[in-house]
Backbone bond lengths (Angstrom), bond angles and torsions (degrees), N, CA, C in turn:
res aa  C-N    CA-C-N  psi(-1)  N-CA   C-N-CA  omega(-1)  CA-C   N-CA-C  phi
1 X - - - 1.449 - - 1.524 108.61 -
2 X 1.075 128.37 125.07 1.400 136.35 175.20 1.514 120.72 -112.13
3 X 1.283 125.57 124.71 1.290 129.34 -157.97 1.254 114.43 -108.94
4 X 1.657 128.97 109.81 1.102 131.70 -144.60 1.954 110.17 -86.70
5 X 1.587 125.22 153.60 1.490 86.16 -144.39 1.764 87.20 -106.89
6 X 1.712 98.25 24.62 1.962 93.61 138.52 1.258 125.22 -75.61
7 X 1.324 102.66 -49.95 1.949 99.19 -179.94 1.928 96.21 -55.51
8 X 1.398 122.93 -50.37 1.361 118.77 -157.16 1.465 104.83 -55.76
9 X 1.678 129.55 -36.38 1.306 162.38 170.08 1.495 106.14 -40.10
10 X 1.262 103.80 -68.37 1.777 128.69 172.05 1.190 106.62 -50.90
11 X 1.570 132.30 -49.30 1.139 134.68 -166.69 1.709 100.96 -80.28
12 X 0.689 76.94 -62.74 1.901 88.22 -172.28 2.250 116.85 -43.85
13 X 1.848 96.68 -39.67 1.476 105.95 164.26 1.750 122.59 -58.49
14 X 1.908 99.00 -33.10 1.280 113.22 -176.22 1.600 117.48 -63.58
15 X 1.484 89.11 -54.07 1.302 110.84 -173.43 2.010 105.13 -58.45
16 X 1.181 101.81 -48.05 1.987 94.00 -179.98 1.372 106.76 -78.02
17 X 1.339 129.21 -6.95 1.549 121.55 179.79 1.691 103.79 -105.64
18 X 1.237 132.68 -39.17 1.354 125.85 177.12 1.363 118.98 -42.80
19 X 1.929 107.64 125.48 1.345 119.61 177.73 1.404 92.19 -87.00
20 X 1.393 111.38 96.71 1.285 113.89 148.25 1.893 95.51 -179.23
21 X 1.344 109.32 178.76 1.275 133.03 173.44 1.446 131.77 -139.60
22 X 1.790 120.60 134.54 1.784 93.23 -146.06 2.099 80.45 167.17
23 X 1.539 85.92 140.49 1.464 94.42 167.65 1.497 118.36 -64.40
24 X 1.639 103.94 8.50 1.923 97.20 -176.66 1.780 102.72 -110.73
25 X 1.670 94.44 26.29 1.490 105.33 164.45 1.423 106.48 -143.94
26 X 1.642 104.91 103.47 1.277 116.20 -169.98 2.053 101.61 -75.66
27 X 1.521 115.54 -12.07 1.300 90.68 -152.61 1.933 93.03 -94.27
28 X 1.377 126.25 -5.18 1.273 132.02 153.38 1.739 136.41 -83.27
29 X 1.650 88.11 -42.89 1.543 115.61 171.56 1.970 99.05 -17.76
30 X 1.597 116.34 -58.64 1.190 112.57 -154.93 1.532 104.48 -66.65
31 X 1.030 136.26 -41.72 1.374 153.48 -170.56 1.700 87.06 -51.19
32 X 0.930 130.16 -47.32 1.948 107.04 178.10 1.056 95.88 -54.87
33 X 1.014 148.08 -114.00 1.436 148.41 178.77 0.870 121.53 50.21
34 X 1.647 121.25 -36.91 1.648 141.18 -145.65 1.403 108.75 -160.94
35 X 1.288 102.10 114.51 1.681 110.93 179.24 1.821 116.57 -52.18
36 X 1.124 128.84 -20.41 1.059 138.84 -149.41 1.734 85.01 -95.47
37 X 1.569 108.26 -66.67 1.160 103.29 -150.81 1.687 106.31 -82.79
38 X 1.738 95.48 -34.87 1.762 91.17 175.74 1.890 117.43 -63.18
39 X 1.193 106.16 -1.48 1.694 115.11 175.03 1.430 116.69 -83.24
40 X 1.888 113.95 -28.78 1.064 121.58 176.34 1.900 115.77 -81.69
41 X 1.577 96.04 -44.81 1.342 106.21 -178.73 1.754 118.82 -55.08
42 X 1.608 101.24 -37.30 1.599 94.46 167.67 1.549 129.38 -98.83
43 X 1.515 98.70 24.83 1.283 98.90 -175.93 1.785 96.51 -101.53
44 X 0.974 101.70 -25.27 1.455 116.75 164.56 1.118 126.85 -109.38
45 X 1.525 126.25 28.94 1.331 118.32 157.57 1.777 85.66 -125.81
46 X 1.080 114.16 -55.21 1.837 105.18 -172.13 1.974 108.20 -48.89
47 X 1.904 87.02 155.56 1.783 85.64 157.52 1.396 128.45 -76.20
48 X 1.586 105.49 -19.66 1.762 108.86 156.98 2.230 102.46 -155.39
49 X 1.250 87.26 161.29 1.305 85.12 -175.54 1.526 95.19 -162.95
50 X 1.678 99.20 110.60 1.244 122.67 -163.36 1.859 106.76 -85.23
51 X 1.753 104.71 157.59 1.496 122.97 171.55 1.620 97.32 -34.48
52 X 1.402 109.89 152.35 1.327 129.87 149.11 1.609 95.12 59.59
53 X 1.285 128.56 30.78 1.330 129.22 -177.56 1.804 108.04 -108.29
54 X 1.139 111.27 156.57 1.620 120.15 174.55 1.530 115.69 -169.78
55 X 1.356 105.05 141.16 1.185 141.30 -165.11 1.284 94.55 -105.84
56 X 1.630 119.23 126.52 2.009 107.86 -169.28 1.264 70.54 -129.02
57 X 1.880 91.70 155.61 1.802 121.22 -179.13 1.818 100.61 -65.02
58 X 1.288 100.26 137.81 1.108 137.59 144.19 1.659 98.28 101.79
59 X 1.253 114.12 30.98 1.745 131.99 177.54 1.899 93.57 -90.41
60 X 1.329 132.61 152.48 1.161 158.27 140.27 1.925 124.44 -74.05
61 X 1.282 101.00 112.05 1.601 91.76 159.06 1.764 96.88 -128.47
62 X 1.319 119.49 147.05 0.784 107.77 162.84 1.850 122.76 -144.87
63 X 1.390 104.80 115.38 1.689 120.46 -170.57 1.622 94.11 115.02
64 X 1.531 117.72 40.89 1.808 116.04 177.77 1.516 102.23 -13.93
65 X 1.513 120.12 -72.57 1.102 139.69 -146.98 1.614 107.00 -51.66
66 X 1.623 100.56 -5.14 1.551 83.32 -177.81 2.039 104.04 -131.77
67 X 1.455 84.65 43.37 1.415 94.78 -145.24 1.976 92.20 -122.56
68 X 1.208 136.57 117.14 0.993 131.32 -157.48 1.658 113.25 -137.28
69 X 1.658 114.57 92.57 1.604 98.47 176.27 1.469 105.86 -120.42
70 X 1.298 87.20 149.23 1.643 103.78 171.70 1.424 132.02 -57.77
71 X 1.298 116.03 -165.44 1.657 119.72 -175.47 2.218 96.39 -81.35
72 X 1.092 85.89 163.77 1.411 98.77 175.01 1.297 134.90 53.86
73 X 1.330 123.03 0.36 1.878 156.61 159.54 1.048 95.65 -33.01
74 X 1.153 103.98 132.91 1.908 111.56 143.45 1.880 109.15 -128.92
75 X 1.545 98.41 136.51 1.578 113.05 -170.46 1.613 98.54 -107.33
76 X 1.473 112.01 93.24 1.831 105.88 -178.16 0.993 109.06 -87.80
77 X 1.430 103.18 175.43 2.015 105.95 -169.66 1.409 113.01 -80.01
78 X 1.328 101.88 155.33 1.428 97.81 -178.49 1.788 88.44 101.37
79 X 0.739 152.23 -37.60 1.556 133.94 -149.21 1.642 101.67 -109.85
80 X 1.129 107.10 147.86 1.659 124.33 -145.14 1.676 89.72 -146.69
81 X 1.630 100.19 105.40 1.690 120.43 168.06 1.519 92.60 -104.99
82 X 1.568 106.54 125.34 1.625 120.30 149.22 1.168 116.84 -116.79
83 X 1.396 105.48 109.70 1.628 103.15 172.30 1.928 101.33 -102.65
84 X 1.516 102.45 162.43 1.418 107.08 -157.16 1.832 120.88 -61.43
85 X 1.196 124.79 115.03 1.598 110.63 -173.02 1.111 119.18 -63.59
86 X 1.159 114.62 -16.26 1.677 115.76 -140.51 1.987 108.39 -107.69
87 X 1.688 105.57 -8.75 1.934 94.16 -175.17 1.614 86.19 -165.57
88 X 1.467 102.63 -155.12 1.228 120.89 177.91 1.665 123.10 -79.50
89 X 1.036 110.70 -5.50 1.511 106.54 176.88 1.310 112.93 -75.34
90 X 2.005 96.39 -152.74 1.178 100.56 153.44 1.743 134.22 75.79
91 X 0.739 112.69 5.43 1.599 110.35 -175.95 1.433 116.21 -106.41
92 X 1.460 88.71 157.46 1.675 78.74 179.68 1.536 120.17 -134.99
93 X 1.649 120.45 140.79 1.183 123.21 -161.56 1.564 118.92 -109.39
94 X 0.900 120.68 126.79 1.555 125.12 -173.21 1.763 100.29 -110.52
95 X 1.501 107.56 103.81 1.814 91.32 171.26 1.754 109.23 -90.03
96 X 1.003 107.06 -141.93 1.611 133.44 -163.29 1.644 107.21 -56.11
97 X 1.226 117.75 142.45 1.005 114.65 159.91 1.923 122.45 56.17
98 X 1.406 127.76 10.43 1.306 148.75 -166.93 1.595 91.23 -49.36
99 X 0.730 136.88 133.57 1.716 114.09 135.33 1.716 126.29 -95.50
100 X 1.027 111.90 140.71 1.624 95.18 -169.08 1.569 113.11 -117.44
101 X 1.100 164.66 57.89 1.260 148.15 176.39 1.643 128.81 14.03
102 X 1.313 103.15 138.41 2.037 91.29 157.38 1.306 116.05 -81.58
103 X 1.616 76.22 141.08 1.697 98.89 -179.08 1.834 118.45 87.56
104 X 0.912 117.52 2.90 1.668 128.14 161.39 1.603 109.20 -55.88
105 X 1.829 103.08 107.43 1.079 99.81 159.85 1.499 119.48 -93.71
106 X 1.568 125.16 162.53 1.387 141.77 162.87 1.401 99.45 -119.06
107 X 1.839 92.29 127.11 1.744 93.92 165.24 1.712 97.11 -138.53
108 X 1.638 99.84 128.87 1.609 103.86 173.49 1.157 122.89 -103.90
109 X 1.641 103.61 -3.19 2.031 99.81 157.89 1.058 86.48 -144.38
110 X 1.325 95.95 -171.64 1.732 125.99 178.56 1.462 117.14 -137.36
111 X 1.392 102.79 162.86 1.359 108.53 159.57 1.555 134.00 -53.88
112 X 1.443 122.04 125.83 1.537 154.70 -172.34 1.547 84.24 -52.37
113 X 2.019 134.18 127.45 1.123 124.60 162.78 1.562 118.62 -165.10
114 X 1.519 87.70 40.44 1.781 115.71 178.83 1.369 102.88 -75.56
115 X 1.501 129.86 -34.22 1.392 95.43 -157.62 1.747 89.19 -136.68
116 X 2.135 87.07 122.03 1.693 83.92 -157.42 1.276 95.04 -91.94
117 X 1.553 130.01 44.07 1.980 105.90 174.11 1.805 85.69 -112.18
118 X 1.328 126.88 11.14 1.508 118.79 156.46 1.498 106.72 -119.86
119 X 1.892 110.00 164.17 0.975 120.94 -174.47 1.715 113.05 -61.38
120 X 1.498 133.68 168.71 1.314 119.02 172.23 1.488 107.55 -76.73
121 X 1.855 109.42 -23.60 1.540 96.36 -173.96 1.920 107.84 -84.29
122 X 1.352 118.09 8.03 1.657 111.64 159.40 1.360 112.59 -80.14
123 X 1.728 111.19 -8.90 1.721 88.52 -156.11 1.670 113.04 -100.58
124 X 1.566 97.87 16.63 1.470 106.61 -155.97 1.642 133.50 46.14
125 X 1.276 123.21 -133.17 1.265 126.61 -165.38 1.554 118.38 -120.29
126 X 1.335 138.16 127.28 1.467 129.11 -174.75 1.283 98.84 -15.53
127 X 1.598 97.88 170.18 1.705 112.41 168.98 1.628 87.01 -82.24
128 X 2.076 111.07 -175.23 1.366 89.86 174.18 1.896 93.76 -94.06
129 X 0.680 118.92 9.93 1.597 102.49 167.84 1.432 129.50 -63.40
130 X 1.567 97.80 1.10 1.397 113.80 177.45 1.660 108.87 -105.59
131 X 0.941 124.45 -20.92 1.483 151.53 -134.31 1.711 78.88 -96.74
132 X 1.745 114.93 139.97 1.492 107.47 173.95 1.530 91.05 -137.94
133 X 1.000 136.85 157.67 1.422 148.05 164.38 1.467 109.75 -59.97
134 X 1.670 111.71 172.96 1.799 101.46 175.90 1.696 80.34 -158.02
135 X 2.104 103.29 126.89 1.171 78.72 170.01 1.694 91.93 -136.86
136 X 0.866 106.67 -169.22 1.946 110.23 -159.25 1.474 114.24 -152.47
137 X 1.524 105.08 78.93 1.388 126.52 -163.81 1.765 105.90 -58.12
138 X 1.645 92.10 147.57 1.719 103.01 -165.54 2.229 114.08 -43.24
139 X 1.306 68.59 135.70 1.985 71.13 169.15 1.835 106.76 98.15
140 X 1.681 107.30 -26.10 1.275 103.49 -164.45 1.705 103.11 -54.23
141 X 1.653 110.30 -174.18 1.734 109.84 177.14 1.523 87.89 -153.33
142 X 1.398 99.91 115.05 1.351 100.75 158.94 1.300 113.10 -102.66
143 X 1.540 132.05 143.12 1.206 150.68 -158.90 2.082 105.74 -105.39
144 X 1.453 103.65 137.51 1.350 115.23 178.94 1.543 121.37 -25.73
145 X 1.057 111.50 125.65 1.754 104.60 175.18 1.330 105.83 98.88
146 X 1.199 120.92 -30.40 1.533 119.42 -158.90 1.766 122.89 -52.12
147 X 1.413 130.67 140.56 1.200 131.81 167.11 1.453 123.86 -83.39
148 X 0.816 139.63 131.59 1.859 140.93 179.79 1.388 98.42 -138.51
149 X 2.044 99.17 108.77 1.537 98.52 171.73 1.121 131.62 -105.53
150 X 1.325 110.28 172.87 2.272 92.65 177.72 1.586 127.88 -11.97
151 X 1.486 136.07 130.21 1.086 116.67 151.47 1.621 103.63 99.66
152 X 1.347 123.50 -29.36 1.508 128.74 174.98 1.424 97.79 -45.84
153 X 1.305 101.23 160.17 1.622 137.08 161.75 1.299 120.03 -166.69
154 X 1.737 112.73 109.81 1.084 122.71 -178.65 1.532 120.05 -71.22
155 X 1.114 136.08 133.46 1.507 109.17 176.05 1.748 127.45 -86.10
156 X 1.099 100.89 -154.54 1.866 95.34 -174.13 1.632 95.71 -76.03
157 X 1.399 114.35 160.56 1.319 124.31 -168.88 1.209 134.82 5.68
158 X 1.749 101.97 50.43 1.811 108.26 173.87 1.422 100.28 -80.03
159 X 1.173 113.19 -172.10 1.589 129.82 -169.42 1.693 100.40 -146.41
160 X 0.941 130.83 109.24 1.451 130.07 174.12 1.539 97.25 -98.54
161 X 1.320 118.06 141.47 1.810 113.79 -177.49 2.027 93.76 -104.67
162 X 1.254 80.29 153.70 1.222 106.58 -173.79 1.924 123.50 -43.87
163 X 0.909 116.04 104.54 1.835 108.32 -179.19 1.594 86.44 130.89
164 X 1.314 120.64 -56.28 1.366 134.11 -152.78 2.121 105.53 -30.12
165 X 1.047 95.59 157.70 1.715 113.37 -178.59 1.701 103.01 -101.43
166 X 1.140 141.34 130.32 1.270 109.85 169.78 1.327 110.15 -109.25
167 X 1.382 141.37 119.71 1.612 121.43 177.20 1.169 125.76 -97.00
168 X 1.142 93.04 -18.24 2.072 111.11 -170.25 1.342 106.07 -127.37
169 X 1.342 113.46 147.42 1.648 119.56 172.89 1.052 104.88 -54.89
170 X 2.098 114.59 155.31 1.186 112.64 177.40 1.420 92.76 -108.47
171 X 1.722 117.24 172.96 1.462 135.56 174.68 1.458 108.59 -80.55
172 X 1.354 145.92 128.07 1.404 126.96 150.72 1.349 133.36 -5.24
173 X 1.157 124.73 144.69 1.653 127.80 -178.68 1.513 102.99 48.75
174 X 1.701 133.49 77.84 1.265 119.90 177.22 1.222 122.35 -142.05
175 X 1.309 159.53 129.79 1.253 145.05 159.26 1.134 121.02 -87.20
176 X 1.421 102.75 134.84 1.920 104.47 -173.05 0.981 100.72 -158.62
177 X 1.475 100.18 135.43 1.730 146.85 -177.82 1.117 124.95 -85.47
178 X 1.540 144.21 153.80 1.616 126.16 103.14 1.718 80.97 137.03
179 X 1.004 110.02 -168.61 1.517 146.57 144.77 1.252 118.98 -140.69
180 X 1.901 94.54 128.20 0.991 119.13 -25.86 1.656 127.78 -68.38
181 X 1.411 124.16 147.65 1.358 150.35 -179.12 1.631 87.00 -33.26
182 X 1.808 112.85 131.65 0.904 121.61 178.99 1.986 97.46 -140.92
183 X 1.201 90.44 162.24 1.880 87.42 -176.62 1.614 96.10 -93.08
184 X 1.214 130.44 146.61 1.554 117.77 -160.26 2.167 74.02 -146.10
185 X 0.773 129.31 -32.42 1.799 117.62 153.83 1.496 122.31 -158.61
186 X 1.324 101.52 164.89 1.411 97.13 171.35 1.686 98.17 -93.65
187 X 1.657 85.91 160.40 1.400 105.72 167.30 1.410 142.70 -81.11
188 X 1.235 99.41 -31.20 1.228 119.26 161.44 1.628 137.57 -66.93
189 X 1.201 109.51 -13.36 1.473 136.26 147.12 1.368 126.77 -62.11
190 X 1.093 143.27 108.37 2.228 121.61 144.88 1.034 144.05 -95.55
């Protein structure tokens, strides 16, 4: 197979202009690696990217620019932020102190699947009027595996357990389970 050095050209323009960050961009990818440079790369690829924060190799963001974490975060591998490509919605905010698990996805739209006499992969992606933001107030902990869909908002020091789906906002002080993610107690109680 020989790789022509338009496609290599194409690839290479893509790769320094794509709003996003992700092992499927080898020419940034290395910069996690290294506190120095992965500190620079999301300070200039995120819409904010807080003190004492890091982005670890082989994590996904994709549309940085609409993508917002706070001071003291950690982004482990495996975990895949989509904030919306396509309008003004959609974004998603991580404040203070988050903890996040590996492998936590964020999704702020979805796939287009109104009109069933075409496939879902012709119909592309919601408009963004469908598209909801997700944001995940300081202290919360989301647990490994976890789902967070359109429109979520975690509150201050909830606990989502690990695997969990989230569909609906949670209340402050909460632990929540299952699929779908249910509040099973508050915290603030004993």
């Amino acid at each position: 197979m020989v790789i022509s050095i338009r496609d290599l050209a194409n690839r290479y323009k893509f790769w320094k202009n794509a709003d996003r960050i992700g092992a499927d961009i080898p020419t940034t990818h290395w910069k996690l690696y290294f506190n120095s440079t992965m500190r620079n790369l999301c300070l200039k690829k995120f819409k904010f990217f807080g003190e004492n924060s890091e982005f670890r190799p082989y994590a996904y963001a994709v549309t940085c620019s609409k993508i917002s974490i706070g001071n003291n975060v950690t982004i482990r591998p495996g975990t895949f932020l989509l904030a919306d490509p396509l309008g003004d919605g959609g974004e998603i905010i991580i404040e203070d102190k988050v903890l996040v698990g590996s492998s936590v996805h964020f999704y702020t739209n979805n796939h287009e699947f109104s009109d069933i006499s075409k496939p879902i992969f012709d119909q592309g992606h919601q408009k963004s009027s469908k598209s909801k933001s997700i944001i995940l107030r300081k202290g919360c902990w989301i647990g490994a595996g976890a789902i967070i869909l359109p429109g979520v908002e975690i509150g201050e020091n909830s606990i989502i357990g690990a695997g969990t789906i989230v569909t609906k906002s949670v209340p402050i002080n909460s632990l929540v389970v299952g699929n779908p993610g249910r509040v099973i107690r508050n915290l603030s109680t004993t």
